[in-house]
C-alpha positions, 0 to 999 in steps of 0.5 A, a space after each residue: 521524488 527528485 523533489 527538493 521542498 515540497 515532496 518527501 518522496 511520494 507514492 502510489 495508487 488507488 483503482 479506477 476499476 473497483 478493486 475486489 477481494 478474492 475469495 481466498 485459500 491458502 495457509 494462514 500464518 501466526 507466531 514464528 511463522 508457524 501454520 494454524 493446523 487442521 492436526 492429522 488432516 482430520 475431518 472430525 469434529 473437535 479434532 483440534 486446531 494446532 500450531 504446526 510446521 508450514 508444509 502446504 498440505 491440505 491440512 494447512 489450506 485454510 478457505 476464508 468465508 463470506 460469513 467470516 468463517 475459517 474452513 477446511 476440510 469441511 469443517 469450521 474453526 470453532 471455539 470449544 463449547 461456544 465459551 467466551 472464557 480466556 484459554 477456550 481451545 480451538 477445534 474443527 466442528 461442523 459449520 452451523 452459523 454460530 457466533 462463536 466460528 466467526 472471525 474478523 480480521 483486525 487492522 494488527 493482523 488479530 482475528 477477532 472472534 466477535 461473540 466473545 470479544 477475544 482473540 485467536 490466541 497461540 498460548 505462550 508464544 508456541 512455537 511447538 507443533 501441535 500446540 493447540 490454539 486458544 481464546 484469549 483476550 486481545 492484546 496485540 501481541 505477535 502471538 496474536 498475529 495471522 496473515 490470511 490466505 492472500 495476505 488478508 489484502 486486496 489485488 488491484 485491478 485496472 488503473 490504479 488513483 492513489 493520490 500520496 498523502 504526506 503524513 507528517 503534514 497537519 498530523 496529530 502528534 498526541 494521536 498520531 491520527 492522519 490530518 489535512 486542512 486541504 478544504 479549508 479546516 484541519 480534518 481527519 482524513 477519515 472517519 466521522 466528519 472527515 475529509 475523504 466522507 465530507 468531500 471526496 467520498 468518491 476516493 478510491 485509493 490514497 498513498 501513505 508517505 512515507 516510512 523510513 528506516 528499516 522494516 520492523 524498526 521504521 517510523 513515520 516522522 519520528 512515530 514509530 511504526 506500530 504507534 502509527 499504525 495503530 492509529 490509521 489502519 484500523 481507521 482505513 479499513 473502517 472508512 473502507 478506504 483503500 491505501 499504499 504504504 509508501 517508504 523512503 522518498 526525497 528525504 528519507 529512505 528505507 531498507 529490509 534486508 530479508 524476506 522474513 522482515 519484508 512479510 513482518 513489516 506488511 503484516 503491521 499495516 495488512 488489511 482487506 485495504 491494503 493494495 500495495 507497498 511502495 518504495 520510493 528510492 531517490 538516494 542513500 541506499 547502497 546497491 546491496 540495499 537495493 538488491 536486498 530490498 527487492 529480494 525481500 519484496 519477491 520473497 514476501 509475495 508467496 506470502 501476501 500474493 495481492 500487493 502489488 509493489 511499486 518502485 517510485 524513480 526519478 525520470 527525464 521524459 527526453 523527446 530528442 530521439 535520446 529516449 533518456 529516462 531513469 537516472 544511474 540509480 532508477 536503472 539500478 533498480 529496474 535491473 534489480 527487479 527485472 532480474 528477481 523473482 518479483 512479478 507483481 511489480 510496478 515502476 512508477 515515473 515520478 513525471 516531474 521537475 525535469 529541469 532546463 527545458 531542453 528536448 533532452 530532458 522532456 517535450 518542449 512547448 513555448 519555452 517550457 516542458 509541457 508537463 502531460 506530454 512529458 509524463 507520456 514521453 517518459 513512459 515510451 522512453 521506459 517501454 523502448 529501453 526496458 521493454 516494460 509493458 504499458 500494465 507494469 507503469 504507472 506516473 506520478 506528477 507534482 500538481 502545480 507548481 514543481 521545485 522547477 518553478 517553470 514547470 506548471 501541471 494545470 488541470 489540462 494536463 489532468 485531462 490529457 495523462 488521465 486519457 492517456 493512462 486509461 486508454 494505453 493501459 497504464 497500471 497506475 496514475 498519482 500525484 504529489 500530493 493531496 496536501 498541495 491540492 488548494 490554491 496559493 499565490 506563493 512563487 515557489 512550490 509549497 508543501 501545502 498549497 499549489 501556487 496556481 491562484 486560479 484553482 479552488 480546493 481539490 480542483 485537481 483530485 476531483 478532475 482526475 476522478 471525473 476524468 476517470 469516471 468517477 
């Protein structure tokens, strides 16, 4: 976000539409990435569950069931005996229903084996084909660590709410646990007596900001990645809440320079939850950084085929004919993506602080920039330069006051992008952000109130959420 004080960047998402996990097949992927293994494509029971090559062939196609079983070829994986003993091997047998051939995919990317209270486990950190799989106490480690088909994500359908939460904001620096006094009282964001369960319980999605640095090394206000995680996601997934890991923005940003590093960094923060990653690009990077980051991205997807990934620009909403939109960079990074692999993409306009009113910079109304008008503005200048289609935007407004402080977004420009978002097929609309959604009567854009006295706590959140049906 081109937001000076109150946005460290901003994010993406959450789903007007309900989003629905997909029943999944494909390879499930461990250690190294090496392929948990049906060894000689056997159909036999106790043919032994290995670690091997990834290959794509049938003996790789795991199917994930609604009863938390692992199959193929007809067969379920198995925990040898039904024992709940450290080093148990793994094996195919026939499915009957016991506990020990259930697995639960935890927020660390762990399957949990819930009878036994351990871990799918590859012994020793094998990376060996043909290693045969274990029970093992769950620690954490990267030996314990599996993406499931479709990256164990969720796919979006239809528009995309995810209000952008600023972690740093009101955060419990001894947990590390994720805080807003937004209603009023400092609250958890989820989990029992928090804010999403007292009064938003009806929050679809919510854009997690940011991390910055570089993937498998990043860190969220100076907590490092793993520790963050740790503390949140389990806490997401549990409160069946949706969320966008969103990295970079105004005052940080954030790089990964392959595929490898790209699927490592999503499998920290991978859940049934997890809908999409975003990049907020607003400065700082090179333009082999921004190359290398979208190849990581389209590399990552043969991996986790469900997130979508969003890319967050600065964007004029120019109504003089000019059809001026994304600065230099922003068109660094719309070629880039264009010209990769990547399809399951979005750009996302941050429709704010467009400056001196001007038609050359946004849509003019008594003196100043109508704010609804100019997020729609934006989006045509994007369709008409780039021929991106409606389904591949999403917009993001600073509810309020911006840093232009002549620039309001009230709760009437709620309801006209709302009905434009939903009725024009847009794949996202969010807002900067969820801390600011309280009332002041400060002169100035704060990063905790919205400088419109006139509002009550959350009138924002729960006017997109009733314009969106919700």
């Amino acid at each position: 976000m081109a937001v000076a004080v109150t946005a460290a960047g901003f994010g993406l998402m959450a789903t007007t539409a309900t989003t629905a996990e997909a029943a999944a097949s494909g390879a499930v992927v461990g250690y190294q990435g090496m392929c948990l293994d049906d060894f000689g494509g056997s159909s036999a029971n106790g043919t032994k569950a290995d670690l091997y090559t990834c290959n794509g062939t049938p003996a790789q196609q795991w199917t994930v069931g609604s009863n938390g079983t692992l199959q193929i070829n007809g067969k379920c994986l198995d925990i040898t005996g039904a024992s709940v003993s450290d080093g148990a091997l793994v094996e195919l047998w026939d499915c009957n229903g016991g506990g020990n051939q259930v697995w639960q995919a935890q927020g660390n990317g762990a399957l949990l084996n819930p009878a036994s209270g351990k871990c799918l486990d590859d012994p020793g950190f094998a990376t060996t084909p043909g290693t045969q799989l274990d029970l093992w106490g769950c620690n954490g480690g990267a030996n314990q660590t599996w993406t499931l088909p479709g990256g164990g994500t969720t796919p979006v359908t239809g528009l995309l709410f995810s209000p952008y939460k600023d972690v740093t904001i009101n955060m419990n620096w001894n947990t590390d646990q994720m805080q807003s006094a937004v209603a009023g009282s400092v609250l958890p964001v989820v989990g029992s007596g928090s804010l999403v369960s007292r009064y938003l319980p009806k929050l679809p999605a919510l854009t997690l900001a940011f991390a910055t640095g570089s993937c498998g090394s990043e860190s969220w206000g100076g907590v490092p990645g793993a520790s963050w995680a740790a503390a949140n996601v389990p806490q997401l997934h549990s409160a069946n809440l949706n969320y966008v890991v969103s990295t970079g923005g105004a005052a940080g940003t954030f790089t990964c320079a392959s595929s490898a590093g790209m699927a490592s960094f999503i499998a920290r923060y991978a859940s049934s939850n997890l809908v999409g990653i975003d990049f907020d690009i607003e400065g700082g990077q090179s333009a082999s950084d921004i190359q290398n980051l979208v190849s990581a991205a389209a590399g990552a997807q043969a991996q986790y085929p469900n997130v979508q990934f969003s890319f967050t620009l600065a964007t004029l909403g120019a109504s003089d004919g000019s059809y001026g939109g994304v600065n230099s960079l922003g068109n660094q990074v719309v070629q880039a993506v264009r010209g990769s692999g990547l399809n399951n993409y979005v750009i996302n306009l941050m429709t704010m602080d467009y400056g001196n009113a001007s038609s050359s910079v946004c849509v003019v109304a008594s003196g100043t920039c109508q704010m609804a008008q100019s997020a729609i503005q934006a989006v045509k200048n994007l369709e008409h330069t780039y021929g991106i289609p409606a389904s591949k935007i999403a917009v993001t407004p600073m509810i309020g006051m911006n840093d232009a402080t002549s620039e309001i977004f009230t709760t009437a420009d709620v309801d006209t992008l709302t009905s434009y978002a939903a009725g024009n097929g847009l794949a996202g609309l969010h807002y900067w952000s969820l801390d600011r959604d309280t009332p002041c009567s400060n002169t100035w854009a704060s990063p905790t109130c919205n400088s419109v006295p006139s509002t009550t706590p959350l009138a924002y959140t729960n006017k997109f959420l009733s314009d969106l049906g919700r």
